[in-house]
SEFIZA-3560 file (N, C-alpha, C; in Angstrom, 3 decimals):
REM SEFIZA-3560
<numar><xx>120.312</xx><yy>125.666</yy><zz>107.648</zz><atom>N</atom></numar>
<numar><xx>119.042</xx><yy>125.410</yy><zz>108.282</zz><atom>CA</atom></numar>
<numar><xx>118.838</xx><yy>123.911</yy><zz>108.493</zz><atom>C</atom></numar>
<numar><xx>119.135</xx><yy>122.908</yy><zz>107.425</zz><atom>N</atom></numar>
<numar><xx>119.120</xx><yy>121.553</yy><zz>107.633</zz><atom>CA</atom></numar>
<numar><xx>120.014</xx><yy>120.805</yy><zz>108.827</zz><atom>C</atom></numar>
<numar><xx>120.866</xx><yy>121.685</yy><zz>109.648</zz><atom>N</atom></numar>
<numar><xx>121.505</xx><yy>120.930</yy><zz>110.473</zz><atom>CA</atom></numar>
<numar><xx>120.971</xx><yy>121.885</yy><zz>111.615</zz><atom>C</atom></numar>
<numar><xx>120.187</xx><yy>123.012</yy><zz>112.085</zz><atom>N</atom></numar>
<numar><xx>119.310</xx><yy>123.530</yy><zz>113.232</zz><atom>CA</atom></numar>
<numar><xx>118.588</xx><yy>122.571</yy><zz>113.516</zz><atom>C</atom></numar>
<numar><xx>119.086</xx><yy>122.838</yy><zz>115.084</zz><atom>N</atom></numar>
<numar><xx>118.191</xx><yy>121.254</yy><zz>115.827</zz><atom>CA</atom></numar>
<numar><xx>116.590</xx><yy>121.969</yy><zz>116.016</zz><atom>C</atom></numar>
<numar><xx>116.650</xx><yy>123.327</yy><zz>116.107</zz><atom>N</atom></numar>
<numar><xx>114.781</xx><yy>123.608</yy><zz>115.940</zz><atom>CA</atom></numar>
<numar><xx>114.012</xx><yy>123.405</yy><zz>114.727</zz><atom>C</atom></numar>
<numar><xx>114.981</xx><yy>123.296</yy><zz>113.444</zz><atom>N</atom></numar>
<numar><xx>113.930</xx><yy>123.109</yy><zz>112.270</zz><atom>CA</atom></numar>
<numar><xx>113.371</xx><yy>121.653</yy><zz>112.311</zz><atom>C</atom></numar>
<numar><xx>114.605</xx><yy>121.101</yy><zz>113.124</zz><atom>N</atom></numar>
<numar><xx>114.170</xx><yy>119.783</yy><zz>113.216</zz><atom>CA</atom></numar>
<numar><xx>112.675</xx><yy>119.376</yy><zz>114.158</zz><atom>C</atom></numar>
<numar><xx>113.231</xx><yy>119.874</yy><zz>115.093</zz><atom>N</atom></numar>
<numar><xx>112.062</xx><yy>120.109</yy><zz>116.365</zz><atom>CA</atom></numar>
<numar><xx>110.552</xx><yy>120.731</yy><zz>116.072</zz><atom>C</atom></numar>
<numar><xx>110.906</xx><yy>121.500</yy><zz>115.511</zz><atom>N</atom></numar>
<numar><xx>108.977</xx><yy>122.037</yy><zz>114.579</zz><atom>CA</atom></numar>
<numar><xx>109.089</xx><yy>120.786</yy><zz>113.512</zz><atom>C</atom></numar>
<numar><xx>109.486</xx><yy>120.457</yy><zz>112.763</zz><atom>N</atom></numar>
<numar><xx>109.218</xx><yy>119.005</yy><zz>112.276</zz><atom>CA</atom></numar>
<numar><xx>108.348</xx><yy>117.948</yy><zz>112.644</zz><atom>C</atom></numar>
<numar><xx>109.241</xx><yy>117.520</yy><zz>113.833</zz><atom>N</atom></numar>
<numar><xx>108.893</xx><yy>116.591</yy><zz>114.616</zz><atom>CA</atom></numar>
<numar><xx>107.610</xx><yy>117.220</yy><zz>115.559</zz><atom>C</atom></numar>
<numar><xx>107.181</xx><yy>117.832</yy><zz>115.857</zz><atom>N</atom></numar>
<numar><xx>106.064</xx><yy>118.698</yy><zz>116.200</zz><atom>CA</atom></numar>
<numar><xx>104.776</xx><yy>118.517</yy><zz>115.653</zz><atom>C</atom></numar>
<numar><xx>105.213</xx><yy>118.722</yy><zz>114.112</zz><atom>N</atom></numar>
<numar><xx>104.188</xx><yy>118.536</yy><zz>112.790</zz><atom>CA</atom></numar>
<numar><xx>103.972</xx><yy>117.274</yy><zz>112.640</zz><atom>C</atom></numar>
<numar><xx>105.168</xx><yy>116.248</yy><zz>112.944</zz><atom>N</atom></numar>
<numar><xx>104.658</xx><yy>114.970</yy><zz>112.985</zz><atom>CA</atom></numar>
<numar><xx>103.644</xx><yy>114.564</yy><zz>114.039</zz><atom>C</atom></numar>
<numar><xx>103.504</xx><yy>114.873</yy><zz>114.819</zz><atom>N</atom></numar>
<numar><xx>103.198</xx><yy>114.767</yy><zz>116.505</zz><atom>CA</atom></numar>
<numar><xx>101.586</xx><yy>115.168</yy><zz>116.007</zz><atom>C</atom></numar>
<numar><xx>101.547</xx><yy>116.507</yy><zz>115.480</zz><atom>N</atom></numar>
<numar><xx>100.309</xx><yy>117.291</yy><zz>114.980</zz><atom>CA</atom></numar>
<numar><xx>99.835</xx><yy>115.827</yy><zz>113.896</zz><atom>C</atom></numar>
<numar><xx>100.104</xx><yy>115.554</yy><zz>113.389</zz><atom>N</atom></numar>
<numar><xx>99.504</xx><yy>114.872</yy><zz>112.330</zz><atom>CA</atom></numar>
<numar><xx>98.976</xx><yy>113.374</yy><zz>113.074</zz><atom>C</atom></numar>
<numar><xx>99.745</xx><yy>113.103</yy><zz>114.000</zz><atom>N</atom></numar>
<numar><xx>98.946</xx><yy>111.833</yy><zz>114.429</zz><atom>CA</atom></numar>
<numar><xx>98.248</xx><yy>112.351</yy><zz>115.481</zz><atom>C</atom></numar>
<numar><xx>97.677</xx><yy>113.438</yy><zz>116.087</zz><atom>N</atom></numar>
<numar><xx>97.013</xx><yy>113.692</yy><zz>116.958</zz><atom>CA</atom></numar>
<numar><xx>95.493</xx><yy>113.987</yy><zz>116.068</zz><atom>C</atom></numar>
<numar><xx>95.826</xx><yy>114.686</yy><zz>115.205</zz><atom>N</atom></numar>
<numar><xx>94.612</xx><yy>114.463</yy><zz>113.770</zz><atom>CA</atom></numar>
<numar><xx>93.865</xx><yy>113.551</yy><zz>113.755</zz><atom>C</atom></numar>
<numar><xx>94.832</xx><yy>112.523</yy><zz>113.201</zz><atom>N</atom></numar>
<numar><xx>94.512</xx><yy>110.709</yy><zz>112.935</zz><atom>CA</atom></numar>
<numar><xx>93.636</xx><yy>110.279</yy><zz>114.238</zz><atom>C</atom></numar>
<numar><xx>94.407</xx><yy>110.767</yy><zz>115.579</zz><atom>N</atom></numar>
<numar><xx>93.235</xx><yy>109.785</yy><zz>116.454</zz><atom>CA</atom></numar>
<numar><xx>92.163</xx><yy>111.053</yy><zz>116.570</zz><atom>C</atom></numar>
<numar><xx>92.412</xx><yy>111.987</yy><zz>116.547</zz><atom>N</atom></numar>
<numar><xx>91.093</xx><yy>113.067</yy><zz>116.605</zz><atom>CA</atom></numar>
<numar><xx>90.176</xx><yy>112.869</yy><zz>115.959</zz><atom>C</atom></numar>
<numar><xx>90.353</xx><yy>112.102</yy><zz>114.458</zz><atom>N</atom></numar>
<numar><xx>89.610</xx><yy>111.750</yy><zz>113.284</zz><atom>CA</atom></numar>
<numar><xx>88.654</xx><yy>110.933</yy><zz>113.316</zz><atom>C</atom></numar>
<numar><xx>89.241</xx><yy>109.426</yy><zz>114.042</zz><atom>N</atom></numar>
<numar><xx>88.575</xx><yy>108.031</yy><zz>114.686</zz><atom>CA</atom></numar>
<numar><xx>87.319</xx><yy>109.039</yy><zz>115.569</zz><atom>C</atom></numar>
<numar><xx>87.237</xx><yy>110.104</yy><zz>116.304</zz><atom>N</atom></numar>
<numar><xx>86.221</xx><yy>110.378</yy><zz>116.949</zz><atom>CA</atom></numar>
<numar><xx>85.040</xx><yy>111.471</yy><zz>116.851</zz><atom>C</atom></numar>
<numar><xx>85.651</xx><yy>112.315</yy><zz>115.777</zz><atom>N</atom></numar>
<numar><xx>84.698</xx><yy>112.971</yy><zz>115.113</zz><atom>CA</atom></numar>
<numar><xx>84.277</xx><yy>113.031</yy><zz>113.819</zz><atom>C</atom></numar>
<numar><xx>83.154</xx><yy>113.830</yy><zz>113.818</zz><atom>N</atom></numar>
<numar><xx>82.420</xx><yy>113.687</yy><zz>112.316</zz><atom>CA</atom></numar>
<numar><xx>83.173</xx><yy>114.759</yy><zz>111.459</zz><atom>C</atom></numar>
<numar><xx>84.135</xx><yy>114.445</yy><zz>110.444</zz><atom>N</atom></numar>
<numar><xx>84.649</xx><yy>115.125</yy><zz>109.664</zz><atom>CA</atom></numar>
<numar><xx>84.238</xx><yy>115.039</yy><zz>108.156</zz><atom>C</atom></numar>
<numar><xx>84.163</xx><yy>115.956</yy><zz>108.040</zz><atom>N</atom></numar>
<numar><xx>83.430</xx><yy>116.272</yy><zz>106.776</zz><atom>CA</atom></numar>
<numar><xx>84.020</xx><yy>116.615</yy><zz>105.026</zz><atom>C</atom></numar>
<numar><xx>83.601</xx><yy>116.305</yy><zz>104.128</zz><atom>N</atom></numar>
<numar><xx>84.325</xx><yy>117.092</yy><zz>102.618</zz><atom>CA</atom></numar>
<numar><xx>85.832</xx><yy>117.136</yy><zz>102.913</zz><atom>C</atom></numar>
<numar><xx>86.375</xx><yy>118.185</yy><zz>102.750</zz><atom>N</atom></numar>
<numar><xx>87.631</xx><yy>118.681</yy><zz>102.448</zz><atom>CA</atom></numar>
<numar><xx>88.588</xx><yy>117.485</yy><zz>103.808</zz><atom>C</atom></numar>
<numar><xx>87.863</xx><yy>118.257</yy><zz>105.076</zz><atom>N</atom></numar>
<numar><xx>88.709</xx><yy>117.271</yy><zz>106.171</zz><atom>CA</atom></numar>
<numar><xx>88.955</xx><yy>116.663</yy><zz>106.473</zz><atom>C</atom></numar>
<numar><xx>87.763</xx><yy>115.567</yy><zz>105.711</zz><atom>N</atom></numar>
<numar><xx>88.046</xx><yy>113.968</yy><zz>106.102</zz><atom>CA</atom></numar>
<numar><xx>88.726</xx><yy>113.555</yy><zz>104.544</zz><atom>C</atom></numar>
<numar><xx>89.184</xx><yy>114.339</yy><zz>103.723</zz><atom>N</atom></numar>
<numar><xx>89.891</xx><yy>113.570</yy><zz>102.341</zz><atom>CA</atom></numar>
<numar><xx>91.282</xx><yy>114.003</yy><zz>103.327</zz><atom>C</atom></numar>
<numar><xx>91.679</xx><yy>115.151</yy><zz>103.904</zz><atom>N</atom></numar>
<numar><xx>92.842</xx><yy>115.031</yy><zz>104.191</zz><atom>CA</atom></numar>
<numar><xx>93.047</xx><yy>114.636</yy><zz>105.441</zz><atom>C</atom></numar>
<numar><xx>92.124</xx><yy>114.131</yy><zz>106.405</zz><atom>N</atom></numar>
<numar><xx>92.523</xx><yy>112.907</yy><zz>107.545</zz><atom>CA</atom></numar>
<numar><xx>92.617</xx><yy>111.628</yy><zz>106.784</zz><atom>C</atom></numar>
<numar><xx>91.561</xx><yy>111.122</yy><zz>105.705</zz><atom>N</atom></numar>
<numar><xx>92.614</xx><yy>109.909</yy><zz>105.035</zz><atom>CA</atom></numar>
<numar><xx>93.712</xx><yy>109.850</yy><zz>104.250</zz><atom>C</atom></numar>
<numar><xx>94.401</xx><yy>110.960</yy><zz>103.676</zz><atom>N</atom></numar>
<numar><xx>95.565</xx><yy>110.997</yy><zz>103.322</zz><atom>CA</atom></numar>
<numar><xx>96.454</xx><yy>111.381</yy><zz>104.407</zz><atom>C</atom></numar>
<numar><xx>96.622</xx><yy>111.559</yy><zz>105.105</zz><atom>N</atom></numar>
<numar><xx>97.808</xx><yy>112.186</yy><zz>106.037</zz><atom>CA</atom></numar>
<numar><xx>97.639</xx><yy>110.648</yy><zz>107.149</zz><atom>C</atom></numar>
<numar><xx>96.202</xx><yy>110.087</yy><zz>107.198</zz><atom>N</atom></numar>
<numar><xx>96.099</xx><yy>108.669</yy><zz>107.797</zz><atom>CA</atom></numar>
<numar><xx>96.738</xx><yy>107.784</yy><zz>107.076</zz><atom>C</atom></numar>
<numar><xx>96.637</xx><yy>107.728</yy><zz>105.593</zz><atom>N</atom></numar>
<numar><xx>97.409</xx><yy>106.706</yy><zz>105.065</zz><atom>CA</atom></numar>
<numar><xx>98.972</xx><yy>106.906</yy><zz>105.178</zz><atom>C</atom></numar>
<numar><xx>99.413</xx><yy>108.436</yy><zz>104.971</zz><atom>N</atom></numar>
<numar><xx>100.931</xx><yy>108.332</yy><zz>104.548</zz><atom>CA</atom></numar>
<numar><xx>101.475</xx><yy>108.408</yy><zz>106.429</zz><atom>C</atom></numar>
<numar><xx>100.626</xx><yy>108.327</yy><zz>107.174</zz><atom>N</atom></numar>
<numar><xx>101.291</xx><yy>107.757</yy><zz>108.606</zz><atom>CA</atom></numar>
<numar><xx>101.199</xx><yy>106.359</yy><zz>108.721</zz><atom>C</atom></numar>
<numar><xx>100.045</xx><yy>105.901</yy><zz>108.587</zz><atom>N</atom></numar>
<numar><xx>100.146</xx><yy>104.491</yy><zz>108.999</zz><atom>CA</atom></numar>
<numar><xx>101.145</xx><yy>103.707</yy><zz>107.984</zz><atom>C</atom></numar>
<numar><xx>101.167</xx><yy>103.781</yy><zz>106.772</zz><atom>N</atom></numar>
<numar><xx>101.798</xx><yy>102.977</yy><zz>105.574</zz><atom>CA</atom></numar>
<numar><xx>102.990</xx><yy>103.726</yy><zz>105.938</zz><atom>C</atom></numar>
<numar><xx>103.158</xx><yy>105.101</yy><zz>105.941</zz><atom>N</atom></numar>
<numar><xx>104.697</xx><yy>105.673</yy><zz>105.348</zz><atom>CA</atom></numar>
<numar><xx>106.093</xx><yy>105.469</yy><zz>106.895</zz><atom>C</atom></numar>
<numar><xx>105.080</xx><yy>105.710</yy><zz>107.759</zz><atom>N</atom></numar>
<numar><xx>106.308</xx><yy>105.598</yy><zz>108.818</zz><atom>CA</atom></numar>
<numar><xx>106.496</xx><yy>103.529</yy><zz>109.363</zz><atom>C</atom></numar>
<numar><xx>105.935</xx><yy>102.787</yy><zz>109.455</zz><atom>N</atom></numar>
<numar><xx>106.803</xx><yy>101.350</yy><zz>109.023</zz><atom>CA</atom></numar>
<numar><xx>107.416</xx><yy>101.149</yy><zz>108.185</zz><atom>C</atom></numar>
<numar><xx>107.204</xx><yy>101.590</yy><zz>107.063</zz><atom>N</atom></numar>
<numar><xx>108.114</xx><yy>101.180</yy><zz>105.660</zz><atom>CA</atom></numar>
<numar><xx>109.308</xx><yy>101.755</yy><zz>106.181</zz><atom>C</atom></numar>
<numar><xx>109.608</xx><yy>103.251</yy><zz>106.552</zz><atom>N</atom></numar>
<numar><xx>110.863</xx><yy>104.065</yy><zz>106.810</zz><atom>CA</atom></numar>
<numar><xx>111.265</xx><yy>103.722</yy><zz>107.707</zz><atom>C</atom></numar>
<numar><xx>111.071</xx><yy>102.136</yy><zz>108.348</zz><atom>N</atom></numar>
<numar><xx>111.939</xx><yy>101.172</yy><zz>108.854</zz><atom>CA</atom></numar>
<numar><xx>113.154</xx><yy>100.926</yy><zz>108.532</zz><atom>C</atom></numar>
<numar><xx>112.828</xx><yy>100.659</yy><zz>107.302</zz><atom>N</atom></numar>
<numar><xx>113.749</xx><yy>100.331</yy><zz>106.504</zz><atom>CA</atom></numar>
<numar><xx>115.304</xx><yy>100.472</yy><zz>106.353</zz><atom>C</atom></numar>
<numar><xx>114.829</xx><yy>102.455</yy><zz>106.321</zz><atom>N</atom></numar>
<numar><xx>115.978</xx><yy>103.093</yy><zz>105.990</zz><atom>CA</atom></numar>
<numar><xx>116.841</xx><yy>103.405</yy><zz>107.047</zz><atom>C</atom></numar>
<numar><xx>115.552</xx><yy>104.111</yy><zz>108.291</zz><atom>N</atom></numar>
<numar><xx>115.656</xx><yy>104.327</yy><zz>109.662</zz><atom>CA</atom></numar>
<numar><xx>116.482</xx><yy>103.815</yy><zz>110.563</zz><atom>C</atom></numar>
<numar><xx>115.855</xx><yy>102.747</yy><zz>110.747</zz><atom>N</atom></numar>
<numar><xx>116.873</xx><yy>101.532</yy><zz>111.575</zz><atom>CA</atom></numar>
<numar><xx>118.421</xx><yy>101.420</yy><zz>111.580</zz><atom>C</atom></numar>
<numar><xx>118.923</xx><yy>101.127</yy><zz>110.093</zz><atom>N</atom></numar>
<numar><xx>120.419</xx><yy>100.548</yy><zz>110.007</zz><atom>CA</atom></numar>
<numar><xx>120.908</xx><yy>102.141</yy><zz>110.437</zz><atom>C</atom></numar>
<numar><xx>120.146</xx><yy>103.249</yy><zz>109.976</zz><atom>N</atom></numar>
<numar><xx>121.117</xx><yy>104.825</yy><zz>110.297</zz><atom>CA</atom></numar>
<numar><xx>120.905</xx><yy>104.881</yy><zz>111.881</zz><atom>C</atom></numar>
<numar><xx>119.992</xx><yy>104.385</yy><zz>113.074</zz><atom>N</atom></numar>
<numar><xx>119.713</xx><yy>104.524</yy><zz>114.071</zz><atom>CA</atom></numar>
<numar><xx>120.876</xx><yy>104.094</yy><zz>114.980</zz><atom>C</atom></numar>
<numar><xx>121.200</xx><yy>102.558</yy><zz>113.727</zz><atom>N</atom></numar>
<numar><xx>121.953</xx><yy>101.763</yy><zz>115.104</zz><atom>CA</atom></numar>
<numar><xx>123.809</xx><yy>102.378</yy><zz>114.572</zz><atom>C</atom></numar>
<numar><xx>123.674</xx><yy>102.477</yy><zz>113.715</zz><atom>N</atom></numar>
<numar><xx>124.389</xx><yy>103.226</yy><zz>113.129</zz><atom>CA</atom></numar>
<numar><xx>125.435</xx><yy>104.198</yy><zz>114.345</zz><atom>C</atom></numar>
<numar><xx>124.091</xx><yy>105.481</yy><zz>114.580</zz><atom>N</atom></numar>
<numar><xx>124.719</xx><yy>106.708</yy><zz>115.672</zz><atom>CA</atom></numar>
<numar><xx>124.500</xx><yy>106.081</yy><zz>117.053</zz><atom>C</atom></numar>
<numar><xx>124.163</xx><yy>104.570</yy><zz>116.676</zz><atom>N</atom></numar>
<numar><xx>124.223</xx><yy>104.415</yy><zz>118.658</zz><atom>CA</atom></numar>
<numar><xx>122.754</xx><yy>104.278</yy><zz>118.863</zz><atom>C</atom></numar>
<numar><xx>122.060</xx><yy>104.224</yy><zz>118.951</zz><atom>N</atom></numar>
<numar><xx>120.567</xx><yy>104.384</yy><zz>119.055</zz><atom>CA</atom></numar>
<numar><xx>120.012</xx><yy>103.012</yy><zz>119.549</zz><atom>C</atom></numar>
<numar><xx>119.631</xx><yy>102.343</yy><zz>120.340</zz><atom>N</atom></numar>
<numar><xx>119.101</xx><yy>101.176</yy><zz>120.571</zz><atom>CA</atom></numar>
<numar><xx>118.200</xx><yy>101.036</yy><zz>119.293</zz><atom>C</atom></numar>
<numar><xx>117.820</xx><yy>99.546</yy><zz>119.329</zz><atom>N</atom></numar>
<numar><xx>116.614</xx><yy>99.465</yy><zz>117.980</zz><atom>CA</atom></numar>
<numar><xx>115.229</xx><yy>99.919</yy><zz>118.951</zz><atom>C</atom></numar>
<numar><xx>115.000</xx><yy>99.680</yy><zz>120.279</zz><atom>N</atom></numar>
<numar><xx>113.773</xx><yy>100.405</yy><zz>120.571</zz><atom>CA</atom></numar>
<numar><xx>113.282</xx><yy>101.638</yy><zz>120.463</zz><atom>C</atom></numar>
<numar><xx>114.479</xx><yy>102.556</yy><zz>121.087</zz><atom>N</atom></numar>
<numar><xx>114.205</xx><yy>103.611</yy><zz>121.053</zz><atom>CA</atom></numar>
<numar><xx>114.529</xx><yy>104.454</yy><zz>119.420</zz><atom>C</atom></numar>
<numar><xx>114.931</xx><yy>103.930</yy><zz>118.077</zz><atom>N</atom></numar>
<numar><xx>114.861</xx><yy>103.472</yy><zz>117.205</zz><atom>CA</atom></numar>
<numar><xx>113.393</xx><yy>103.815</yy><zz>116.674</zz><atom>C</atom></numar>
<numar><xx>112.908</xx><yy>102.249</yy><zz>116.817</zz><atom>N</atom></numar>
<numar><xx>111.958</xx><yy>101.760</yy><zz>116.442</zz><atom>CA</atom></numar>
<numar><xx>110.726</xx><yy>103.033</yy><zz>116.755</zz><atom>C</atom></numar>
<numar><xx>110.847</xx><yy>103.323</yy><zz>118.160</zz><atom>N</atom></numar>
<numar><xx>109.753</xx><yy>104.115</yy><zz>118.628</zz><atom>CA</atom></numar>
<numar><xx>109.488</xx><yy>105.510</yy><zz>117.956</zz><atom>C</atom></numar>
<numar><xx>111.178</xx><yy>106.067</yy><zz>117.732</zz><atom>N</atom></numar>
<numar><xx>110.889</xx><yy>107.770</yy><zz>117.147</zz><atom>CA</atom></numar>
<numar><xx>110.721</xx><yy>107.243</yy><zz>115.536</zz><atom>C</atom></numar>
<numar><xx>111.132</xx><yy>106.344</yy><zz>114.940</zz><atom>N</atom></numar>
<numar><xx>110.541</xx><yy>106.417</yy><zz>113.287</zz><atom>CA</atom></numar>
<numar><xx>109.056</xx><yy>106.194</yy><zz>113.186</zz><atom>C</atom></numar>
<numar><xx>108.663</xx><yy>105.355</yy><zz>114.395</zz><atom>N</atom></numar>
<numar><xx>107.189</xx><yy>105.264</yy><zz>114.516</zz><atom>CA</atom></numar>
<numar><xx>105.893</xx><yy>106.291</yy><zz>114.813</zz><atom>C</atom></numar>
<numar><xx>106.862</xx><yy>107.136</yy><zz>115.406</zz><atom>N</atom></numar>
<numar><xx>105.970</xx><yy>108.460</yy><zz>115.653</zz><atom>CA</atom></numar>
<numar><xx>106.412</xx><yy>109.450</yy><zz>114.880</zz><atom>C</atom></numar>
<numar><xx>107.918</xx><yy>110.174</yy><zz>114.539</zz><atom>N</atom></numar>
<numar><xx>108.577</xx><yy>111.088</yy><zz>113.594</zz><atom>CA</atom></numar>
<numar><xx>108.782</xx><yy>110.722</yy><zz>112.298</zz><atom>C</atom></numar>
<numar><xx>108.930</xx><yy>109.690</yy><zz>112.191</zz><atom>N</atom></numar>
<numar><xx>109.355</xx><yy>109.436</yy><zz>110.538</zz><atom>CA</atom></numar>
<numar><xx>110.346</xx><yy>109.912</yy><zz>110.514</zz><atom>C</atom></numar>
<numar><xx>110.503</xx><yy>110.429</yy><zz>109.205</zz><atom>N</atom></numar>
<numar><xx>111.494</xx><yy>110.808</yy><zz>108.526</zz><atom>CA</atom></numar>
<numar><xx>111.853</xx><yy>112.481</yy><zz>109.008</zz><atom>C</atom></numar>
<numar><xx>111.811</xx><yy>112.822</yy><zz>110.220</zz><atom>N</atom></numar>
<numar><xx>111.619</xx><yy>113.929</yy><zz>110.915</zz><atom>CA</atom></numar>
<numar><xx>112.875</xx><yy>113.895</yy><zz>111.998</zz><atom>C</atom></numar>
<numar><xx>112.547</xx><yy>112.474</yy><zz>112.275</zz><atom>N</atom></numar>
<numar><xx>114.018</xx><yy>111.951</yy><zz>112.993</zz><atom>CA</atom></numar>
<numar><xx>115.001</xx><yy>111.210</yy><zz>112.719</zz><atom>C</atom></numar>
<numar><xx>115.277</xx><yy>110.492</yy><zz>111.598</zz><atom>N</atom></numar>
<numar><xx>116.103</xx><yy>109.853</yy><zz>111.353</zz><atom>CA</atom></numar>
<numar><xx>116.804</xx><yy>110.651</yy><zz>110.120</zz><atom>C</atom></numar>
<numar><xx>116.136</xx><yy>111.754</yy><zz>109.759</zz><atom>N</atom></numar>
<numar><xx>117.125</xx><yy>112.628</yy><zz>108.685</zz><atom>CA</atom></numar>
<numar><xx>118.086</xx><yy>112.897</yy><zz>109.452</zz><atom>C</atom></numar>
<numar><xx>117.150</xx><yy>113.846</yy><zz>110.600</zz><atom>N</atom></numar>
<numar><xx>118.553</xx><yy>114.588</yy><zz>111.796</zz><atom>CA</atom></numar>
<numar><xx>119.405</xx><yy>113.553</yy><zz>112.436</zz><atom>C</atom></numar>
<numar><xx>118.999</xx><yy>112.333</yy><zz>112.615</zz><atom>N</atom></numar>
<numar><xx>120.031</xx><yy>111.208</yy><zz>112.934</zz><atom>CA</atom></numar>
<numar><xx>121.460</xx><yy>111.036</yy><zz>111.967</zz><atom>C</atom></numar>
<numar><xx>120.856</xx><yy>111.077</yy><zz>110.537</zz><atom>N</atom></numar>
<numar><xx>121.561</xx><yy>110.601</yy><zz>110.052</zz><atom>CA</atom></numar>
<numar><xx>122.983</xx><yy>112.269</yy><zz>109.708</zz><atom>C</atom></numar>
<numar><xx>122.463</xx><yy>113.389</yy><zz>110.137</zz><atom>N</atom></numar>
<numar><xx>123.277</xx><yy>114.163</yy><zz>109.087</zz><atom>CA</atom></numar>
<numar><xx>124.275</xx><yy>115.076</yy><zz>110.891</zz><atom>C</atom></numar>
<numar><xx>123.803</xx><yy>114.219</yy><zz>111.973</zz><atom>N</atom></numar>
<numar><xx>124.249</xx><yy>114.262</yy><zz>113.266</zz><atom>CA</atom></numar>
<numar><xx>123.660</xx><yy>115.495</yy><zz>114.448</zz><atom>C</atom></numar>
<numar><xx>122.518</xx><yy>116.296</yy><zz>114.063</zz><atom>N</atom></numar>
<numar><xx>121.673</xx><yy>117.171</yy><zz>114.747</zz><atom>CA</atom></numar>
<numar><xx>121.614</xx><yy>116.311</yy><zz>115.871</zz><atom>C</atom></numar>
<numar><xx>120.802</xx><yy>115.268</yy><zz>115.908</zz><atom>N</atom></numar>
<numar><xx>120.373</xx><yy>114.086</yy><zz>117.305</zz><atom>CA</atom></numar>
<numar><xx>121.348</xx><yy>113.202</yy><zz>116.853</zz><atom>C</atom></numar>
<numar><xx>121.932</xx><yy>113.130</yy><zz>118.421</zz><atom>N</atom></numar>
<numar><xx>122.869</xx><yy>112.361</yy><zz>118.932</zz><atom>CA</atom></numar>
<numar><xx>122.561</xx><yy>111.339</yy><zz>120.398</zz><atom>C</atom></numar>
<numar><xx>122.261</xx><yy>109.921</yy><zz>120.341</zz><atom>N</atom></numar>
<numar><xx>121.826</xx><yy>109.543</yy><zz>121.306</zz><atom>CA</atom></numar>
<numar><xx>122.375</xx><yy>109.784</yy><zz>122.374</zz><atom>C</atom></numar>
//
């Protein structure tokens, strides 16, 4: 299952879902339960996907990957895309 390019793809989906949250959040009134988990899922996007620069990057340029286009899917997928980078699912 870890090397299916769709488990990957609903992944990256869920990532997609989670920052559509985040800006959905900035515009409505969310309440109790919803707004503790728009600021956690806000923090571990904004903090968690720059840090996974880190790791991201050297495996990006690694399979070929420009650092932009790089830069851009760890910025929106995280660790959603650079797992499947690294274990060869996505292939630039």
């Amino acid at each position: 299952m870890i090397k299916n390019s769709l488990f990957w793809q609903m992944n990256m989906a869920g990532a997609l879902a989670g920052w559509l949250f985040i800006i959905a959040g900035l515009f409505m009134d969310l309440n109790g339960t919803l707004r503790m988990a728009w600021w956690i899922i806000a923090l571990l996007w904004v903090i968690g996907h720059p840090l996974e620069l880190v790791i991201g990057l050297p495996i990006a340029q690694k399979a070929g990957f420009s650092n932009l286009k790089a830069y851009l899917n760890i910025m929106v997928f995280g660790i959603t895309w650079w797992i499947p980078v690294k274990l060869g699912v996505i292939k630039p």
